[in-house]
C-alpha positions as CSV (number, residue, x, y, z in Angstrom):
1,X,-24.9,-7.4,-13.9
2,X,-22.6,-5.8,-16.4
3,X,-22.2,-6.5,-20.2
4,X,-19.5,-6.3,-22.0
5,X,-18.4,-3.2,-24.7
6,X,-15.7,-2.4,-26.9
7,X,-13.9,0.0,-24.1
8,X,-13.8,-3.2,-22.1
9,X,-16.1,-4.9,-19.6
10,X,-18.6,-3.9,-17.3
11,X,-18.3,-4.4,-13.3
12,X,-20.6,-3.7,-10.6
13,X,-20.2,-1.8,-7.2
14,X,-20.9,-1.5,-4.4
15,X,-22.0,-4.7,-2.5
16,X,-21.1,-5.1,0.8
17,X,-17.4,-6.0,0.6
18,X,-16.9,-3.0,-1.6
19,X,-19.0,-0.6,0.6
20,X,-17.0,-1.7,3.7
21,X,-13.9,-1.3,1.4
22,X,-14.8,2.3,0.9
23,X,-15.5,3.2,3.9
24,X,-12.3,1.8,5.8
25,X,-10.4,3.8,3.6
26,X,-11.8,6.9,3.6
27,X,-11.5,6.4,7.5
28,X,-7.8,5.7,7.2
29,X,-6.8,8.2,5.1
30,X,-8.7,10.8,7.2
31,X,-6.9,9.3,10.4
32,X,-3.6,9.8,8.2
33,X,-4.1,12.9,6.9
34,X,-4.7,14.4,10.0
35,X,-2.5,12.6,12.3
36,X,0.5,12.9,9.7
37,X,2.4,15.5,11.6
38,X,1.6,14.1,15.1
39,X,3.3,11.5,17.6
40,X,0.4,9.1,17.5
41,X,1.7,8.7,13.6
42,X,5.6,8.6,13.8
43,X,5.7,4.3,14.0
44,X,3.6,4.7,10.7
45,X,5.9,6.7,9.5
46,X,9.2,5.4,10.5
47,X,7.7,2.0,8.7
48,X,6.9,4.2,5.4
49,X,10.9,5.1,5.7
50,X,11.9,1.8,6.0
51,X,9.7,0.7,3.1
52,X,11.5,3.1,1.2
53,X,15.1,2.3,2.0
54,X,13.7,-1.3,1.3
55,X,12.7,0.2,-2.0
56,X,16.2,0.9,-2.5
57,X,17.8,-2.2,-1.5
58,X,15.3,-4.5,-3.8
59,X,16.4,-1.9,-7.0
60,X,20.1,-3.0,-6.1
61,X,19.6,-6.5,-5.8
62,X,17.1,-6.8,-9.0
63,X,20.2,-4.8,-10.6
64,X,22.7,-7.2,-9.3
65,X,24.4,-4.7,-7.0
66,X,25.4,-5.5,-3.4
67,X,23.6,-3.5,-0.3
68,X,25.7,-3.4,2.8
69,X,24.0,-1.7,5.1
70,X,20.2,-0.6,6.0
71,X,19.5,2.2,8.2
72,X,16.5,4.2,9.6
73,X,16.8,7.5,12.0
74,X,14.5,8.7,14.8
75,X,14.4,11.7,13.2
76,X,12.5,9.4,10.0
77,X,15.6,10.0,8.0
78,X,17.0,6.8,6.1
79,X,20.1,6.0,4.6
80,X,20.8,2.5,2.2
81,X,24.9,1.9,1.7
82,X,25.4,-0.3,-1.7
83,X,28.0,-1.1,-4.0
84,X,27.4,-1.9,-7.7
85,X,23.9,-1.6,-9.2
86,X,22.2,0.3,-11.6
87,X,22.0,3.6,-9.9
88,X,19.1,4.9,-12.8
89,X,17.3,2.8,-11.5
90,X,17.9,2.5,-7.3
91,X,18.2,6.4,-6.6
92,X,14.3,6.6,-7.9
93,X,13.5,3.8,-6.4
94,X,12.4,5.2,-3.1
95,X,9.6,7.4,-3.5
96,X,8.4,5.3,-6.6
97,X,8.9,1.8,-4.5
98,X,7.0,3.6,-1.2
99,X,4.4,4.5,-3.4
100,X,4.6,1.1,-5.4
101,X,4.4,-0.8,-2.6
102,X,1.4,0.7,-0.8
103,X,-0.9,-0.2,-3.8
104,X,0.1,-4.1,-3.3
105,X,-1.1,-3.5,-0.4
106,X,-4.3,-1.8,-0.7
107,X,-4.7,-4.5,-3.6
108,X,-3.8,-7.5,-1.4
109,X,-6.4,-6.0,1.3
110,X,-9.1,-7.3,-0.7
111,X,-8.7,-10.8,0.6
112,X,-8.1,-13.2,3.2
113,X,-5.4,-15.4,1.1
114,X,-4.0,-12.6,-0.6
115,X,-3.8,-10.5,2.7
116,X,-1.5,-13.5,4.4
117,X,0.4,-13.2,1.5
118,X,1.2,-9.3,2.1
119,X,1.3,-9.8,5.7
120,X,4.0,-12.9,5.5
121,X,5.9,-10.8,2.6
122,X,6.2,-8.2,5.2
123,X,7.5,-9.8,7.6
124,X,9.9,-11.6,6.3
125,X,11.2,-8.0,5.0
126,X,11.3,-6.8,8.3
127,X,13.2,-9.7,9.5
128,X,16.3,-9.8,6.5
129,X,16.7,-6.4,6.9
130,X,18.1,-7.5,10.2
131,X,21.0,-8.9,8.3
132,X,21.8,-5.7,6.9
133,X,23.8,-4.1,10.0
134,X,20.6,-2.3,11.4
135,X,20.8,0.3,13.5
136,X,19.1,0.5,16.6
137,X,15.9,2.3,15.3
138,X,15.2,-0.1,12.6
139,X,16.0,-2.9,15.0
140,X,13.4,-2.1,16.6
141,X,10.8,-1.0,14.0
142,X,11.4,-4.8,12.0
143,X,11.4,-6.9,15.5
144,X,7.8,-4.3,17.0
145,X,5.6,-4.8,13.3
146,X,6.9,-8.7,13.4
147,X,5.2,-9.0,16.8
148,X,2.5,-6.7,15.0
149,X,1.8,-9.0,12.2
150,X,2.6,-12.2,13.6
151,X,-0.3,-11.4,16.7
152,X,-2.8,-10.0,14.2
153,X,-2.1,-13.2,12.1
154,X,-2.6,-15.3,14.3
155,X,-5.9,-13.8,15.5
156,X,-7.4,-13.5,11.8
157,X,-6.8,-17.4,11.6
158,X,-7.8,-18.4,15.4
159,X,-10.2,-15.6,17.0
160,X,-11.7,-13.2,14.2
161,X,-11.8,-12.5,10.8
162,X,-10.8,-10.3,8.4
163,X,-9.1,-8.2,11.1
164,X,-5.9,-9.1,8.8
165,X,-7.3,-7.4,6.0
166,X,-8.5,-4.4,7.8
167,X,-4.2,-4.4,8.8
168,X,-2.7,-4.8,5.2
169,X,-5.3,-1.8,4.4
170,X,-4.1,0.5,7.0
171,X,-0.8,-0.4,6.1
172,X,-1.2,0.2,2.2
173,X,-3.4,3.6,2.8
174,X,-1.4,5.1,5.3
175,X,2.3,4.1,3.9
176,X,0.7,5.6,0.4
177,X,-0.2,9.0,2.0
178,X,3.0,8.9,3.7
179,X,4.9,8.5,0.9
180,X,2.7,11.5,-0.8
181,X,3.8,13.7,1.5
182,X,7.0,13.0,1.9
183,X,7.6,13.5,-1.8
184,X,5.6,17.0,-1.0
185,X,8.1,18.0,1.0
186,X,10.9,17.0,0.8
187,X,11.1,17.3,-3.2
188,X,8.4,19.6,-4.5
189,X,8.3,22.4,-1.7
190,X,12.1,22.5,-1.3
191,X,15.6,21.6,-2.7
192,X,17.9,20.0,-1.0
193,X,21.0,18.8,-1.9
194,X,21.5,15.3,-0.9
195,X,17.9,14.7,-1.3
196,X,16.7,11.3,-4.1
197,X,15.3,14.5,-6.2
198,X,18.5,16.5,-5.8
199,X,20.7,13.2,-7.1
200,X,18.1,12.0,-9.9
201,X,18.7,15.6,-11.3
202,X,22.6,15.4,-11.7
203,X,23.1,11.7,-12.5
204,X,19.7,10.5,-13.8
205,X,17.7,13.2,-16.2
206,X,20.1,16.2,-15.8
207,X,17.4,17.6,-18.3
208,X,14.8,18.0,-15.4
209,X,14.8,20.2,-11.4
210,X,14.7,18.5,-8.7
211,X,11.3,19.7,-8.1
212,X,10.0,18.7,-11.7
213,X,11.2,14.8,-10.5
214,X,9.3,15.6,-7.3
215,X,6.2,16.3,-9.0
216,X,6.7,13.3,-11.4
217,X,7.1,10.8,-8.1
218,X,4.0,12.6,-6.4
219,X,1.6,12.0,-9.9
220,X,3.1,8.3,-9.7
221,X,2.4,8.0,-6.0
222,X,-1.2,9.4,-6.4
223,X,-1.7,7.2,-9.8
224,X,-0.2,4.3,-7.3
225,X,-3.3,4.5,-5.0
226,X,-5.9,5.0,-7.2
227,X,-4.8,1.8,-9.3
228,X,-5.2,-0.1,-6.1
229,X,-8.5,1.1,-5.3
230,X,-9.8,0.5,-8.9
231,X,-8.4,-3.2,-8.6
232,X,-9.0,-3.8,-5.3
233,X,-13.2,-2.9,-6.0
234,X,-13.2,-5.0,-9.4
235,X,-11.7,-8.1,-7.3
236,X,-14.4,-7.4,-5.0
237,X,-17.2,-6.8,-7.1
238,X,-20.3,-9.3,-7.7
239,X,-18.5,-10.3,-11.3
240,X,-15.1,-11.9,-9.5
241,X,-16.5,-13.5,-7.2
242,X,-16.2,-16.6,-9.1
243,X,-13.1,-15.5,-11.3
244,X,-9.3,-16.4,-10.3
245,X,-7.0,-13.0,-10.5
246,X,-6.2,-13.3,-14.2
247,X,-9.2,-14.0,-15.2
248,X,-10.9,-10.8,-13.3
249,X,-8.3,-8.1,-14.4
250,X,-9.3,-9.9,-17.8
251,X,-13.4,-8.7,-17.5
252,X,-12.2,-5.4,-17.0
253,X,-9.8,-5.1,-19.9
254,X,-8.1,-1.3,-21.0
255,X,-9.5,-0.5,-17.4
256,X,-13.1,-0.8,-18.3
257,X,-16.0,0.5,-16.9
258,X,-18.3,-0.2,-13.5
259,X,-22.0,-0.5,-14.0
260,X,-24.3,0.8,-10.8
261,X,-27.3,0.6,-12.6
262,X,-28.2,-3.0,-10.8
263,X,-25.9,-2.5,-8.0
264,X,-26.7,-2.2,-4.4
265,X,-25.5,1.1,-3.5
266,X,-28.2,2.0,-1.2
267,X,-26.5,3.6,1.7
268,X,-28.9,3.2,4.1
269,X,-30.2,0.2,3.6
270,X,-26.6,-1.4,3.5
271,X,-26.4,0.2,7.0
272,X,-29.2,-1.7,8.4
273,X,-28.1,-4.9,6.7
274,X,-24.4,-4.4,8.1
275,X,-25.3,-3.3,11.8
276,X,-27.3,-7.1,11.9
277,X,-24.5,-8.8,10.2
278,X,-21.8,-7.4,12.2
279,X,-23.9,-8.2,15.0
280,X,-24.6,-11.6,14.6
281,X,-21.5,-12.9,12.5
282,X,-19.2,-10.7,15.3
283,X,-19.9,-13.9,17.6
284,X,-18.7,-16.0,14.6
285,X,-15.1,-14.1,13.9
286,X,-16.4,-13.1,11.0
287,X,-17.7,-10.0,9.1
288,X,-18.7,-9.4,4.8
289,X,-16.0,-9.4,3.1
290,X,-15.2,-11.1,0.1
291,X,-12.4,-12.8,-1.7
């Protein structure tokens, strides 16, 4: 397949698992994109505010600071009350965990283990933030995605598979637009005072705007997705499929290069391959998709 260089090894694409990869996420990011502003995506989004106000919490608690109280508004407002902490380091961590967040789970996507590890992660999230005098909203939100992800759990293990890693995809793809363009607007078109921008610029880097932190979080979030996408294809590719984790962020080392010269990117002949898998291995819960 590939051979290693100097800048760091070689790695194929795309075989099926990859091409499949590529495709479901162009498709969810299109259905993002142009459902952000709609009703059909405000559970996505009221999710994409609790994972930051998550964010929030975890920077506290990793900073040995207390959190007391997890909220989340119908109006996708959010608000995190803690005492204690390193607040460098939890008023950032909202837009930067969102984003952070959403390429573990773009990463995770890649496989069947790995994706019931992101889907039990989750949920056990959504359930301790219970314990964090929830209002009603996020009630609600953490006990409707635990139904979400306990049903589609128990279908990728009992009925079909890997309709649990077509989930934790969605999930990572649409939380990482989200987060995009929340940081859009709510930092970089606008100032407002109140806003994780507006308070990293008076008690974080008083050096910087809030809008010049906005654009730092958005280049992060972007940088976010793309990393997941790069790892997510090399854990997929032909190279890995042998290879634990380690060992396959190892072959592509200093974020090496991907070799098509021998690959099988032959759109439609994948097509006609994938229309008689799908077709006969649909009857078998399952469908290609590596790792």
């Amino acid at each position: 397949m590939g051979e290693q260089n100097d800048a760091g090894a070689a790695w194929s694409c795309c075989n099926d698992s990859q091409t499949l990869f590529i495709l479901l996420y162009i498709a969810y990011a299109l259905i993002a994109v142009i459902t952000w502003d709609t009703l059909v995506a405000k559970p996505m989004r009221l999710i994409a505010v609790f994972i930051h106000e998550w964010s929030h919490a975890l920077a506290c608690w990793m900073t040995c600071g207390e959190v007391r109280r997890i909220e989340v508004y119908e109006n996708e407002g959010g608000v995190t009350t803690f005492v204690g902490g390193c607040r460098c380091l939890i008023i950032p961590a909202g837009y930067v965990g969102s984003g952070f967040c959403a390429m573990i789970f773009v990463i995770l996507s890649g496989g069947r283990g790995t994706s019931s590890i992101a889907c039990i992660a989750f949920t056990l999230s959504l359930i301790l933030a219970l314990c964090y005098s929830p209002n009603r909203v996020l009630v609600h939100i953490c006990l409707a995605y635990t139904v979400i992800n306990f049903t589609v759990f128990v279908i990728e293990y009992w009925v079909y598979t890997p309709i649990l890693q077509f989930l934790i995809l969605f999930y990572g793809v649409s939380v990482g637009i989200f987060a995009i363009a929340d940081i859009h607007d709510d930092t970089v078109v606008r100032e407002v005072k109140g806003s994780d921008a507006y308070a990293c610029s008076t008690e974080v880097w008083p050096c910087c705007f809030p809008r010049c932190i906005g654009l730092q979080w958005a280049a992060l979030a972007i940088t976010f997705q793309l990393i997941g996408i790069w790892v997510a294809l090399l854990e997929m590719s032909e190279e890995c499929k042998e290879l634990g984790w380690v060992q396959c962020l190892n072959l592509s080392a200093n974020f090496g290069t991907f070799d098509l010269t021998e690959s099988n990117f032959e759109w439609e002949g994948w097509f006609a391959q994938a229309s008689e898998q799908w077709g006969s291995q649909f009857d078998q819960g399952s469908v290609p998709w590596n790792r």
